[in-house]
N, CA, C and O atoms as a Maestro MAE file, in Angstrom:
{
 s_m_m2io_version
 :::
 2.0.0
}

f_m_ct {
 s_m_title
 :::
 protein
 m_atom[324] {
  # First column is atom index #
  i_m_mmod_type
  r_m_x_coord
  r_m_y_coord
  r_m_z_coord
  i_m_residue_number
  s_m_chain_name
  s_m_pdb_residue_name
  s_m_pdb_atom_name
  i_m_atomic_number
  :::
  1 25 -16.517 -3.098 15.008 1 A "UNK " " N  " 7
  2 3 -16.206 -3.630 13.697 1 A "UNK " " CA " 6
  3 2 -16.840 -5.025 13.575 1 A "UNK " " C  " 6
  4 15 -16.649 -5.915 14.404 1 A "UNK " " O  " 8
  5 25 -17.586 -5.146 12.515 2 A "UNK " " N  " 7
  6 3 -18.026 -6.542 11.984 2 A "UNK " " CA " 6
  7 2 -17.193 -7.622 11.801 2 A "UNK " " C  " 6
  8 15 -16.097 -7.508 11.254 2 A "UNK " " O  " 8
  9 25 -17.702 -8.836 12.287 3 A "UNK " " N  " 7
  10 3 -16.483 -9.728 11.991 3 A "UNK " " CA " 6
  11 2 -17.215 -10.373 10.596 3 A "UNK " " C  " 6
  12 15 -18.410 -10.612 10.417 3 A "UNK " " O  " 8
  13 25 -15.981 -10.584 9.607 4 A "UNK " " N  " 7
  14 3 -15.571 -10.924 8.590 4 A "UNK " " CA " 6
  15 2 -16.401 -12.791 8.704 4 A "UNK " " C  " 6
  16 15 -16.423 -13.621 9.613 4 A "UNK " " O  " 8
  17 25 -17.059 -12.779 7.058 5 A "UNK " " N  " 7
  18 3 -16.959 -14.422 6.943 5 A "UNK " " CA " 6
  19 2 -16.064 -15.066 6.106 5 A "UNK " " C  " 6
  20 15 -15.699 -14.766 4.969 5 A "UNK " " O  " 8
  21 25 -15.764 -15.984 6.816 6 A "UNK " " N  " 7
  22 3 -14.543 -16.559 5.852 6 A "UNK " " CA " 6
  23 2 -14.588 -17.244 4.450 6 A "UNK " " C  " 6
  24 15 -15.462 -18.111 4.449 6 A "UNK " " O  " 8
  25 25 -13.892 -17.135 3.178 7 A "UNK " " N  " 7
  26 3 -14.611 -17.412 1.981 7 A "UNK " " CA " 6
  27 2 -13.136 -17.729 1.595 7 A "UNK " " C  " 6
  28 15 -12.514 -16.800 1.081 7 A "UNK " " O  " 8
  29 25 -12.329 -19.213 1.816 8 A "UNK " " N  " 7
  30 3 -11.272 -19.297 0.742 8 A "UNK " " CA " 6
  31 2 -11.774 -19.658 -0.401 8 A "UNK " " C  " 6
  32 15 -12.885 -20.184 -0.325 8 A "UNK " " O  " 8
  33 25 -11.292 -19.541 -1.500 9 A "UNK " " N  " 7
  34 3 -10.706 -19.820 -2.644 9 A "UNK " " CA " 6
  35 2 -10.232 -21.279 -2.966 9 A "UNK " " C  " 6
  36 15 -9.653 -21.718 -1.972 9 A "UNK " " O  " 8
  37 25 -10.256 -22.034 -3.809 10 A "UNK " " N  " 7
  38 3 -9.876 -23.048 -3.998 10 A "UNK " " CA " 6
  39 2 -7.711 -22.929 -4.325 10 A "UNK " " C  " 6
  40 15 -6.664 -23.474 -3.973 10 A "UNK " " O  " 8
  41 25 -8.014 -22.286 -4.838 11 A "UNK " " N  " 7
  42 3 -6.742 -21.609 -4.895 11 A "UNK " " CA " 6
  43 2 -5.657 -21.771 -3.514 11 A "UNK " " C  " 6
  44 15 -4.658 -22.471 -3.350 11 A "UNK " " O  " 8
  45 25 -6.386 -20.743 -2.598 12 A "UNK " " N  " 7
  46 3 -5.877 -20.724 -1.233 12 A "UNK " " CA " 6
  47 2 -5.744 -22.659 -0.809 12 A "UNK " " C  " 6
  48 15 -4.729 -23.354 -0.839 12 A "UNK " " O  " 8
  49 25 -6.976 -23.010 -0.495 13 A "UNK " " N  " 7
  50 3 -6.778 -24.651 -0.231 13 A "UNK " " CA " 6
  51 2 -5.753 -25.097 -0.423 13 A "UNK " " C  " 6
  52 15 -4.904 -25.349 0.431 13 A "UNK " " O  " 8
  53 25 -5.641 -25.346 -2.185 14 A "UNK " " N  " 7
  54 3 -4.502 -26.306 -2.539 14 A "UNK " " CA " 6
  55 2 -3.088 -25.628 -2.416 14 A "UNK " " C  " 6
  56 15 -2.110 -26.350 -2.611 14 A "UNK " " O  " 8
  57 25 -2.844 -23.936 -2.025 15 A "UNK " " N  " 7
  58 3 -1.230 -23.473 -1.523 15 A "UNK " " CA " 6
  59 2 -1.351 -24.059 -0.565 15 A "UNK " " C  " 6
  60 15 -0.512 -24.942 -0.383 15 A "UNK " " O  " 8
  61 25 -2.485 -23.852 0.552 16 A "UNK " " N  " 7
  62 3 -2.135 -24.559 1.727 16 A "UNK " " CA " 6
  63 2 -1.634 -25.693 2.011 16 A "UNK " " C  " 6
  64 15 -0.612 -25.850 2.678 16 A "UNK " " O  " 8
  65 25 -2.340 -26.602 1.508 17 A "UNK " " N  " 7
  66 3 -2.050 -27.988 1.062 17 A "UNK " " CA " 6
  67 2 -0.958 -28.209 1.040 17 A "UNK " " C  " 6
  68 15 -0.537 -29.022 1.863 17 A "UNK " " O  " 8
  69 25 -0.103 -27.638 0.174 18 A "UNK " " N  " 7
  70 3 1.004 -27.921 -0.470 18 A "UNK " " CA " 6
  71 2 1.893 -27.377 0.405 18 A "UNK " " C  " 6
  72 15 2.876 -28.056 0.702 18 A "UNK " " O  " 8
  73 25 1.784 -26.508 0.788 19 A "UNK " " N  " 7
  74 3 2.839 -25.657 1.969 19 A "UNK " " CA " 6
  75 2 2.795 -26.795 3.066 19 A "UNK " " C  " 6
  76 15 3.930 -27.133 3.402 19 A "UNK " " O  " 8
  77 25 1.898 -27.393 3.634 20 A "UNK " " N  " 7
  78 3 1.332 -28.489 4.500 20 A "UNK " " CA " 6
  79 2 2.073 -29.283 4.632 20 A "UNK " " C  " 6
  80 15 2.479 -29.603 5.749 20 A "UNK " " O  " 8
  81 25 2.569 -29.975 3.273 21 A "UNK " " N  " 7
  82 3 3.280 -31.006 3.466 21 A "UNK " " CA " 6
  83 2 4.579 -30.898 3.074 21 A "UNK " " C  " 6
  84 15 5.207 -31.722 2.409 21 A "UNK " " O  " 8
  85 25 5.071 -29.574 3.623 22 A "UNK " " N  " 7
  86 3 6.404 -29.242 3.319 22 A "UNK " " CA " 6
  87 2 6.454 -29.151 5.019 22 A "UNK " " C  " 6
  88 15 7.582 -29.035 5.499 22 A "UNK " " O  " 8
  89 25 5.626 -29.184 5.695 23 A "UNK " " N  " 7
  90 3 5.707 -28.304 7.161 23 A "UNK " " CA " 6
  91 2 4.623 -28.061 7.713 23 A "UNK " " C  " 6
  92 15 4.193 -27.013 7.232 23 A "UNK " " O  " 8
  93 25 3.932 -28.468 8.478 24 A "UNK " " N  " 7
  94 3 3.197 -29.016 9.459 24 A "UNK " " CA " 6
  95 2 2.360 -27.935 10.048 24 A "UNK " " C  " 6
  96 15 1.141 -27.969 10.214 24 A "UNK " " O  " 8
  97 25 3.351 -26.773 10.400 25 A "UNK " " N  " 7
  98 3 3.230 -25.392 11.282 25 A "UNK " " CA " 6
  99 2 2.751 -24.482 10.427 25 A "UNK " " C  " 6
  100 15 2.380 -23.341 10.703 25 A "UNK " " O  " 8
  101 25 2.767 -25.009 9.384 26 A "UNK " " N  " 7
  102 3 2.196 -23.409 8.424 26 A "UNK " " CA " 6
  103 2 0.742 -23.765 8.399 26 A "UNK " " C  " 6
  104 15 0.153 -23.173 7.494 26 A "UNK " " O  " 8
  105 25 0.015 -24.522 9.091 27 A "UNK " " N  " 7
  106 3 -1.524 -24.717 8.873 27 A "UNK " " CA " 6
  107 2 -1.773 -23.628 10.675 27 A "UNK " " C  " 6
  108 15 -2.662 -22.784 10.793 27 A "UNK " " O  " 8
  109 25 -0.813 -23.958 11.749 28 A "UNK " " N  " 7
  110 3 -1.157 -23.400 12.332 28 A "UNK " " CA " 6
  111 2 -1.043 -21.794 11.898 28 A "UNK " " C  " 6
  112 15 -1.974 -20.990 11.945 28 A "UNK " " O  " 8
  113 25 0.410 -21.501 11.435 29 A "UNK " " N  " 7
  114 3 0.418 -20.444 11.517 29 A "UNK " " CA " 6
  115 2 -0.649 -19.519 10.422 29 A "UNK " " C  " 6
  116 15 -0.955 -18.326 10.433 29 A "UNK " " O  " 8
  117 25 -1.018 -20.576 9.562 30 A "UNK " " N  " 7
  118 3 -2.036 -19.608 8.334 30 A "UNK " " CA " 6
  119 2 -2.699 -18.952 9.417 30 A "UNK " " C  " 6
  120 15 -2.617 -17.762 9.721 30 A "UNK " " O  " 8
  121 25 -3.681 -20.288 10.230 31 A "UNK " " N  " 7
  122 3 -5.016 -20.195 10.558 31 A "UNK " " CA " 6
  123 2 -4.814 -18.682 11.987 31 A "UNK " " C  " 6
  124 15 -5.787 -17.959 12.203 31 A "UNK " " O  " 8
  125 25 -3.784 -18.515 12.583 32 A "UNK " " N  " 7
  126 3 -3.621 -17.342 13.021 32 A "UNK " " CA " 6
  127 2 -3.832 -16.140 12.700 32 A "UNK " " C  " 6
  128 15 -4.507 -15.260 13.234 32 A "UNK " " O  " 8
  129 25 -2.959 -16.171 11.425 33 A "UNK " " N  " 7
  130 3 -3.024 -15.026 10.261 33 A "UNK " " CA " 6
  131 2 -4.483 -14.863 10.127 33 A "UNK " " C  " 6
  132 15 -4.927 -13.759 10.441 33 A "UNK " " O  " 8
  133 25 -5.481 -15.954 9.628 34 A "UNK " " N  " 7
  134 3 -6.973 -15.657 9.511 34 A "UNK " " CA " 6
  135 2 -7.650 -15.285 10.411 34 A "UNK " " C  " 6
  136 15 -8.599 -14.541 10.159 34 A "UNK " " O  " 8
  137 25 -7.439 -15.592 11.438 35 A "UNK " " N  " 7
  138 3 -8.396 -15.498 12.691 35 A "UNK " " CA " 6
  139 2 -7.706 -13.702 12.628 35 A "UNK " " C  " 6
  140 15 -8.472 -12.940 12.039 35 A "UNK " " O  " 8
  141 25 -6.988 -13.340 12.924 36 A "UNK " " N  " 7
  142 3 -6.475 -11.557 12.662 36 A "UNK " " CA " 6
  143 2 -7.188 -11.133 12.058 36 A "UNK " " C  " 6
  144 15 -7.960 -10.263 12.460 36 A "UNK " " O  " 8
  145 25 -7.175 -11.908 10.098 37 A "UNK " " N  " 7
  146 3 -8.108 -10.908 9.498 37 A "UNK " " CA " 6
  147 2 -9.597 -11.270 9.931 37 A "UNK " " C  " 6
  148 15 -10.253 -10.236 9.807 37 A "UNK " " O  " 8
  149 25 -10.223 -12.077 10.286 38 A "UNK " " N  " 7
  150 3 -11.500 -12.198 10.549 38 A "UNK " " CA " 6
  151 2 -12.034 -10.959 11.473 38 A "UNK " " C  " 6
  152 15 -12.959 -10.172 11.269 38 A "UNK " " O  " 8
  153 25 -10.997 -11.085 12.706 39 A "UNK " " N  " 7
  154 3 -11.335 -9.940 13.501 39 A "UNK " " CA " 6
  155 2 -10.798 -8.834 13.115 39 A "UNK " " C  " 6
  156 15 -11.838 -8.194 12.959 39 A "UNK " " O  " 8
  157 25 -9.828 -7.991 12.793 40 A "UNK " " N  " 7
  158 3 -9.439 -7.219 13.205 40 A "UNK " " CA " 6
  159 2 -9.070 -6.364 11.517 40 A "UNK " " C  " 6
  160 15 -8.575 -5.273 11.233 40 A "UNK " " O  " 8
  161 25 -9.584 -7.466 10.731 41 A "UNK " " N  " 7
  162 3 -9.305 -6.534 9.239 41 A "UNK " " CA " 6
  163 2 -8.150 -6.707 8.404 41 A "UNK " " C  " 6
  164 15 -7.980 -6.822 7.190 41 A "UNK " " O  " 8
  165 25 -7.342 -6.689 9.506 42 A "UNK " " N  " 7
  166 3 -6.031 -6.686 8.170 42 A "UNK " " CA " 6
  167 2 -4.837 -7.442 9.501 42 A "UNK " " C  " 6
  168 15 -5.126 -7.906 10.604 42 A "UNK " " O  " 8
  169 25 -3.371 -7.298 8.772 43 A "UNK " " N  " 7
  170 3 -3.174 -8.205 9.382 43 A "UNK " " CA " 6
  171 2 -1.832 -7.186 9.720 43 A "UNK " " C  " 6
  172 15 -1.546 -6.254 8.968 43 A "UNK " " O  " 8
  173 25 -0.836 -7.592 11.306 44 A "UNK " " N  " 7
  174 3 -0.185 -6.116 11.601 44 A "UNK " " CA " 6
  175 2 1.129 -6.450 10.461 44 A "UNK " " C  " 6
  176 15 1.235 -7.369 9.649 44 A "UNK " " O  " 8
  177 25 1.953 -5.428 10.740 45 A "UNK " " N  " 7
  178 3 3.053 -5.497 9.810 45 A "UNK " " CA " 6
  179 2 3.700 -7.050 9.940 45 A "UNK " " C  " 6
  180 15 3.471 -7.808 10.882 45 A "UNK " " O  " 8
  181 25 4.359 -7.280 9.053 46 A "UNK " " N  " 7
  182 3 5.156 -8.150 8.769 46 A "UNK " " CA " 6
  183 2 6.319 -8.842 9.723 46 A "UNK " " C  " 6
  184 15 6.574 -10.043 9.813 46 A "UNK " " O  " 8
  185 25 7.025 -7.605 10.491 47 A "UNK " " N  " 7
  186 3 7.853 -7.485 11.169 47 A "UNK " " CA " 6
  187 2 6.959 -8.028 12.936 47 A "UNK " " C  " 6
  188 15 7.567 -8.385 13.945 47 A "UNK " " O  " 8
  189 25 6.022 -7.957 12.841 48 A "UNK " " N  " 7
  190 3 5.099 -8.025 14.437 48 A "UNK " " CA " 6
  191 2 4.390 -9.213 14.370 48 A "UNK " " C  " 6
  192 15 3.621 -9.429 15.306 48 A "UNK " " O  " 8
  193 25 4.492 -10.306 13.193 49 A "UNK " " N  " 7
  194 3 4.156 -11.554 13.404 49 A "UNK " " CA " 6
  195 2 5.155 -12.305 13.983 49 A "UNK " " C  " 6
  196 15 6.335 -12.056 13.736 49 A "UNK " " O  " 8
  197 25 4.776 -13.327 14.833 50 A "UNK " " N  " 7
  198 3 5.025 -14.681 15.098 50 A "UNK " " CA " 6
  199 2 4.969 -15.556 14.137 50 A "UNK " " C  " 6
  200 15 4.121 -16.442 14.250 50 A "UNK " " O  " 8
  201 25 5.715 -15.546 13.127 51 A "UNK " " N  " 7
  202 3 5.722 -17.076 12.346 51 A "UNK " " CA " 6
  203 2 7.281 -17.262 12.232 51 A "UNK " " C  " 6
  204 15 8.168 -16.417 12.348 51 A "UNK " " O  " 8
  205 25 7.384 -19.025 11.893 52 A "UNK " " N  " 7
  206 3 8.713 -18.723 11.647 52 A "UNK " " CA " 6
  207 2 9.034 -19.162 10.117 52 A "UNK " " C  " 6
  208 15 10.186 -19.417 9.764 52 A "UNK " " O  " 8
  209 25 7.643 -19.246 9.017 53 A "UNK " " N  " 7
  210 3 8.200 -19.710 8.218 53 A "UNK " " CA " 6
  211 2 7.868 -18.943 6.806 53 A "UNK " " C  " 6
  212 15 8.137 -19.425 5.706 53 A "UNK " " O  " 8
  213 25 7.246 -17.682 7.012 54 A "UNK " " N  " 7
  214 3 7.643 -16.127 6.739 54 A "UNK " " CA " 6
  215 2 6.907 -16.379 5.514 54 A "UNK " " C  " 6
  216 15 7.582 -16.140 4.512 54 A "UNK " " O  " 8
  217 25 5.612 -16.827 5.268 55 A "UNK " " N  " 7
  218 3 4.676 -16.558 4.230 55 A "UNK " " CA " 6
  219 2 3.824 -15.427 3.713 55 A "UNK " " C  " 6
  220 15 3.977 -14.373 4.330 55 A "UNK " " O  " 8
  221 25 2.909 -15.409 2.658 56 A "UNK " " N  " 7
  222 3 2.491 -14.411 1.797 56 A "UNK " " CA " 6
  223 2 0.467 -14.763 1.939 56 A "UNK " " C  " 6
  224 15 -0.062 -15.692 1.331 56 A "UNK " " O  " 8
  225 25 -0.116 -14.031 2.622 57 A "UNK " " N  " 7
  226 3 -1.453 -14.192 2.391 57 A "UNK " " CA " 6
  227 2 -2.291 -13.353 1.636 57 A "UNK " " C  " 6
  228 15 -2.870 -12.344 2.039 57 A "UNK " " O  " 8
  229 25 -2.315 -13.896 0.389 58 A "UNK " " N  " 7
  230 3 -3.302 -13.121 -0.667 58 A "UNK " " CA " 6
  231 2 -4.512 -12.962 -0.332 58 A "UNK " " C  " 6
  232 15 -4.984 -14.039 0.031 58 A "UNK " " O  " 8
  233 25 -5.427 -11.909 -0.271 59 A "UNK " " N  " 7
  234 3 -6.559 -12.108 -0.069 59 A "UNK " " CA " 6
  235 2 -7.039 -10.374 -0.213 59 A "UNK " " C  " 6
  236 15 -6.350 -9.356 -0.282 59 A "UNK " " O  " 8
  237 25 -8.385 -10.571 -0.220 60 A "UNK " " N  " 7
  238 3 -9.687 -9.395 -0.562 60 A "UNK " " CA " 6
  239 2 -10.451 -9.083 0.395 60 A "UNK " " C  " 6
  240 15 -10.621 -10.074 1.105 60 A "UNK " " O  " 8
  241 25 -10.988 -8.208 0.760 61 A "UNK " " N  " 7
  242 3 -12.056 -8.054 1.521 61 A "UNK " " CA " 6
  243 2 -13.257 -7.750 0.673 61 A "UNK " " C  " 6
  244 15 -12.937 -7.340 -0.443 61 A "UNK " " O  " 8
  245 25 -14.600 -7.839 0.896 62 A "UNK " " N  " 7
  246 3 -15.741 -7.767 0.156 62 A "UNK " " CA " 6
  247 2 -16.906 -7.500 1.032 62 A "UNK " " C  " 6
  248 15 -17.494 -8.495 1.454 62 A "UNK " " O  " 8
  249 25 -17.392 -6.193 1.419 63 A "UNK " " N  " 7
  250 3 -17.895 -6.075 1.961 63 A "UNK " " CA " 6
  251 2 -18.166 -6.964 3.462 63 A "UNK " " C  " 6
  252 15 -17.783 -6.311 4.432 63 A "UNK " " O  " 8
  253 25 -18.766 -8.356 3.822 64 A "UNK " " N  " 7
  254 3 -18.518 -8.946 5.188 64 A "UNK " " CA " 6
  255 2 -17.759 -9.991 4.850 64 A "UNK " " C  " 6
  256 15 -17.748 -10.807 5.772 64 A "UNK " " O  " 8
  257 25 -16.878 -10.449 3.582 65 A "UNK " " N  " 7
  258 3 -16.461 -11.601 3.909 65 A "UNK " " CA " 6
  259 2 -14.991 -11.308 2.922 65 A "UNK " " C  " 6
  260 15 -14.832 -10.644 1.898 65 A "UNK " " O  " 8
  261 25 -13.975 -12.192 3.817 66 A "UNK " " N  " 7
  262 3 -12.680 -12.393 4.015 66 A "UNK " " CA " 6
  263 2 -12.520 -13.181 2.685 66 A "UNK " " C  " 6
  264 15 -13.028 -14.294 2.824 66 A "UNK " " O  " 8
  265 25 -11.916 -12.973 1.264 67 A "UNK " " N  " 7
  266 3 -11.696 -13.985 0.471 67 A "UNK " " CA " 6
  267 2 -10.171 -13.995 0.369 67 A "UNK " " C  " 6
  268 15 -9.426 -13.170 -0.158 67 A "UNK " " O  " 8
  269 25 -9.863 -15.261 1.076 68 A "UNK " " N  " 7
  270 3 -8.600 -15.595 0.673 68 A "UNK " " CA " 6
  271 2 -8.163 -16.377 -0.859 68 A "UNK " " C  " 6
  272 15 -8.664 -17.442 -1.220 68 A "UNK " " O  " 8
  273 25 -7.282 -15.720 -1.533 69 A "UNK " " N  " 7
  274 3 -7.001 -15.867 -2.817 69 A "UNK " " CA " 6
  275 2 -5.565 -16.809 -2.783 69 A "UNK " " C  " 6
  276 15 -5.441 -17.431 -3.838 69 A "UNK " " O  " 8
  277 25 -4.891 -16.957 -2.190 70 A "UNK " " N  " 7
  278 3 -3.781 -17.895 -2.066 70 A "UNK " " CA " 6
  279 2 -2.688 -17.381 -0.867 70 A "UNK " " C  " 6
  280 15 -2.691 -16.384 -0.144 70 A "UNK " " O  " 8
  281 25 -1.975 -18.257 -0.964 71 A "UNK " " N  " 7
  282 3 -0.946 -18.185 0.294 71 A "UNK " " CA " 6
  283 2 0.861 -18.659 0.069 71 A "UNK " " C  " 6
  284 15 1.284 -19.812 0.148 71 A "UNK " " O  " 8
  285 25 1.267 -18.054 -0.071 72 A "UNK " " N  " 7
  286 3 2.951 -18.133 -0.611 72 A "UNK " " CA " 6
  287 2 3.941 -17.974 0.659 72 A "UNK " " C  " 6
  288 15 3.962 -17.197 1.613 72 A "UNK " " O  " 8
  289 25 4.847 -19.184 0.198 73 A "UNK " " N  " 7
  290 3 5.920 -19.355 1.124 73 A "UNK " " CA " 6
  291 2 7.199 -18.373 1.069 73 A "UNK " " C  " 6
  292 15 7.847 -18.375 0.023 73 A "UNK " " O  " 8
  293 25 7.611 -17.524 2.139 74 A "UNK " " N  " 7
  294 3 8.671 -16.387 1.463 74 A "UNK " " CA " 6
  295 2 9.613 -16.415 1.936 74 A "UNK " " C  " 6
  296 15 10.375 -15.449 1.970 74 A "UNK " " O  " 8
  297 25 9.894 -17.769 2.555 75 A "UNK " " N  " 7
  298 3 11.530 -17.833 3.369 75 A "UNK " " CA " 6
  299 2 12.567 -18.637 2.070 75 A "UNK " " C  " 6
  300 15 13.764 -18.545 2.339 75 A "UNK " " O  " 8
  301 25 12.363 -19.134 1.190 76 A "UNK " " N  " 7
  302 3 13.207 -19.972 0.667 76 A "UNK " " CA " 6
  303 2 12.452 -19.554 -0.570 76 A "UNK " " C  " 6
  304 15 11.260 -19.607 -0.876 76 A "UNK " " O  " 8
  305 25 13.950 -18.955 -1.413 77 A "UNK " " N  " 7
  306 3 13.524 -18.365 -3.103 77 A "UNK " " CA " 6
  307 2 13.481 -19.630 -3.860 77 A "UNK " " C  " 6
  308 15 12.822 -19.443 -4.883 77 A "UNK " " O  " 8
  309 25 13.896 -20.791 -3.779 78 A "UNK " " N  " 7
  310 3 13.652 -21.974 -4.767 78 A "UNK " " CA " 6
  311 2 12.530 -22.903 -4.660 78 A "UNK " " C  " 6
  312 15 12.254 -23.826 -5.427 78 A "UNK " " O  " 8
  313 25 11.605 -22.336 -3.052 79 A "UNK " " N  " 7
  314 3 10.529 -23.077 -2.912 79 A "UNK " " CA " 6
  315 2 9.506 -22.754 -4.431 79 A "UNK " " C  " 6
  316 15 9.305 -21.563 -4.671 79 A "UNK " " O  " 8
  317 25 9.074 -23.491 -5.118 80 A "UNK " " N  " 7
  318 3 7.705 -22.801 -5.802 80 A "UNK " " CA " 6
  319 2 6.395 -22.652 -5.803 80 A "UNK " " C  " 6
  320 15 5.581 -22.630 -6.727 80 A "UNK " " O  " 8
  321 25 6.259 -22.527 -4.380 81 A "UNK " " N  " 7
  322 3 4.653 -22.468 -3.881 81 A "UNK " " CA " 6
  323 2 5.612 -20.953 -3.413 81 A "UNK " " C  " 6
  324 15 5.061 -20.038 -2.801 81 A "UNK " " O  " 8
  :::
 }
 m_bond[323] {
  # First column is bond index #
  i_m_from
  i_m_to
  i_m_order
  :::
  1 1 2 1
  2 2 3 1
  3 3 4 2
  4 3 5 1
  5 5 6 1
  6 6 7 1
  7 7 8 2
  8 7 9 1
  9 9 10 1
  10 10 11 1
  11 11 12 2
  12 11 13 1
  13 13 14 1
  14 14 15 1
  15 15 16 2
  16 15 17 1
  17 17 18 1
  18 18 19 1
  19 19 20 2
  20 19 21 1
  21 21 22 1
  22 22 23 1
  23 23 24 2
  24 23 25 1
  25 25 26 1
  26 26 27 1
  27 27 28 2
  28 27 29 1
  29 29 30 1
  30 30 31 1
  31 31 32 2
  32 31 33 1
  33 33 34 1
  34 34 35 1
  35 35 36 2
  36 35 37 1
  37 37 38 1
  38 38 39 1
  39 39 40 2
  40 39 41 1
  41 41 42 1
  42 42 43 1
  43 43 44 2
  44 43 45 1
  45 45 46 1
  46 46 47 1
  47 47 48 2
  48 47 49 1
  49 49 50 1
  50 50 51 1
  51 51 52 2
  52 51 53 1
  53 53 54 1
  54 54 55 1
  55 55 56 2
  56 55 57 1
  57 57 58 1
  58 58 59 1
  59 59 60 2
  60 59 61 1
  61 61 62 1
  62 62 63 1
  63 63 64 2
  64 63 65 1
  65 65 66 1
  66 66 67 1
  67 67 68 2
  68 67 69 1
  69 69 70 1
  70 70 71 1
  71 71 72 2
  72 71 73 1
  73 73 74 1
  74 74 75 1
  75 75 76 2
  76 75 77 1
  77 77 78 1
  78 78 79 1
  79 79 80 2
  80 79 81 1
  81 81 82 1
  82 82 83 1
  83 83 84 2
  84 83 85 1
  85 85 86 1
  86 86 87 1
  87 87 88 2
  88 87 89 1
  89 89 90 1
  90 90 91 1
  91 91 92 2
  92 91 93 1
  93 93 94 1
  94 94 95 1
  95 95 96 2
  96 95 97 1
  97 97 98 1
  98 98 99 1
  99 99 100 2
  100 99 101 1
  101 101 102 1
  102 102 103 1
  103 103 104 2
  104 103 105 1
  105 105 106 1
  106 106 107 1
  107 107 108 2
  108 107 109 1
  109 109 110 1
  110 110 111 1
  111 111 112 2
  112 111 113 1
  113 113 114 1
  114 114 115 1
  115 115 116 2
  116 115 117 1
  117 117 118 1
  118 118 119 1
  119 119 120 2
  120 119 121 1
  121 121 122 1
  122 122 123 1
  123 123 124 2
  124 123 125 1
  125 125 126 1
  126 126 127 1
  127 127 128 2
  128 127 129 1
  129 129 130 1
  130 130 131 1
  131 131 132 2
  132 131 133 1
  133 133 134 1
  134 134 135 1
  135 135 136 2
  136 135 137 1
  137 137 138 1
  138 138 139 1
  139 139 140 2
  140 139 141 1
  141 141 142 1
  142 142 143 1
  143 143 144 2
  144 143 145 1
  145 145 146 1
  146 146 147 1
  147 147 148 2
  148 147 149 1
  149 149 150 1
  150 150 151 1
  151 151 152 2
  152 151 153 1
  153 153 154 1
  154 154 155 1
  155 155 156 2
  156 155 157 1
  157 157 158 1
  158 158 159 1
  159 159 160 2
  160 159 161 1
  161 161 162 1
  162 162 163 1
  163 163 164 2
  164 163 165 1
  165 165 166 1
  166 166 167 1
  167 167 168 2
  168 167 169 1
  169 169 170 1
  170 170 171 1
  171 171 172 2
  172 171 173 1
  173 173 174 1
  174 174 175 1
  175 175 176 2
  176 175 177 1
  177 177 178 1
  178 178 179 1
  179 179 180 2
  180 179 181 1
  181 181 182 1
  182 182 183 1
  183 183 184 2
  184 183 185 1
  185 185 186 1
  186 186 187 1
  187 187 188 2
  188 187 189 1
  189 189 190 1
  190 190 191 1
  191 191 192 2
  192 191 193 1
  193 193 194 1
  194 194 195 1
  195 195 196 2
  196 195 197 1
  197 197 198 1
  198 198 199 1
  199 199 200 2
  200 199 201 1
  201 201 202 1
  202 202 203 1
  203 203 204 2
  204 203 205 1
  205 205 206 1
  206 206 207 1
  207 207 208 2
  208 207 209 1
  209 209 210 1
  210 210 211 1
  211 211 212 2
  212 211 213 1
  213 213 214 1
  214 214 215 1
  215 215 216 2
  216 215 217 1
  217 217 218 1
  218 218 219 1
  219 219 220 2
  220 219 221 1
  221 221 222 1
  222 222 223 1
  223 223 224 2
  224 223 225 1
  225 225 226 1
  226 226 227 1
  227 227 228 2
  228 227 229 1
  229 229 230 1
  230 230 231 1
  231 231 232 2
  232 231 233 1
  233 233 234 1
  234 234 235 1
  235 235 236 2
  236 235 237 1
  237 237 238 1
  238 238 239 1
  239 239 240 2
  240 239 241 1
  241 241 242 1
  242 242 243 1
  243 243 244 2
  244 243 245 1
  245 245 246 1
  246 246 247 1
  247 247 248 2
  248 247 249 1
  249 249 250 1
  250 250 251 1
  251 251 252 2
  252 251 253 1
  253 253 254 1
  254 254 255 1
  255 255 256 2
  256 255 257 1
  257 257 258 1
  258 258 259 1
  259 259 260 2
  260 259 261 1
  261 261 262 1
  262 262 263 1
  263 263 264 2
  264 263 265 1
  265 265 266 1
  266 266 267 1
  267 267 268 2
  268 267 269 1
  269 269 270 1
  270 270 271 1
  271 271 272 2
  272 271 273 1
  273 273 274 1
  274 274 275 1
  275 275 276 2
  276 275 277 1
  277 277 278 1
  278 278 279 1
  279 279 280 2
  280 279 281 1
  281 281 282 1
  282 282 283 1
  283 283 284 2
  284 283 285 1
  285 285 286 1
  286 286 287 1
  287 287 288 2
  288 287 289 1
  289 289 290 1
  290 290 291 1
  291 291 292 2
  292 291 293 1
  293 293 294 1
  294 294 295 1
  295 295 296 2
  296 295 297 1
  297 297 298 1
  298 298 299 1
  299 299 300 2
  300 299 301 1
  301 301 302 1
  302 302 303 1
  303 303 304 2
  304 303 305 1
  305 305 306 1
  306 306 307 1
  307 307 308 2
  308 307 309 1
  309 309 310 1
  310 310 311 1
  311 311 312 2
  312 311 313 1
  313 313 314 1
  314 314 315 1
  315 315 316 2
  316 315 317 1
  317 317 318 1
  318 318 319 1
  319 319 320 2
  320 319 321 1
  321 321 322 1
  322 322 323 1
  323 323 324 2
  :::
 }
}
């Protein structure tokens, strides 16, 4: 399998961003999540990640490259990112 090039979104950036400075660990844990889809395509169930702060990664595939479209926080319903 081809590895994927990475293509965020401006979109993606500024959730990150913003998730960022709610919490420190969600830059590591995105960049995990990406490195998965880079290699391996998709990302495993929900239930078989390691994170602890239980986010949403929007994104496309396009022939060789990975477009991430944004990234949502899903542990806390009043967060609004």
């Amino acid at each position: 399998m081809k590895k994927l090039r990475f293509k965020p979104r401006a979109t993606f950036n500024a959730d990150l961003k913003r998730l960022a400075s709610l919490d420190r660990n969600i830059i590591d844990e995105a960049r995990a999540a990406i490195d998965l889809l880079l290699e391996a395509h998709q990302l495993p169930p929900e239930n078989q990640l390691n994170d602890t702060n239980g986010f949403l990664v929007v994104y496309t595939i396009d022939e060789d490259e990975l477009i991430l479209i944004g990234i949502r926080r899903g542990d806390n319903p009043n967060c609004p990112y």
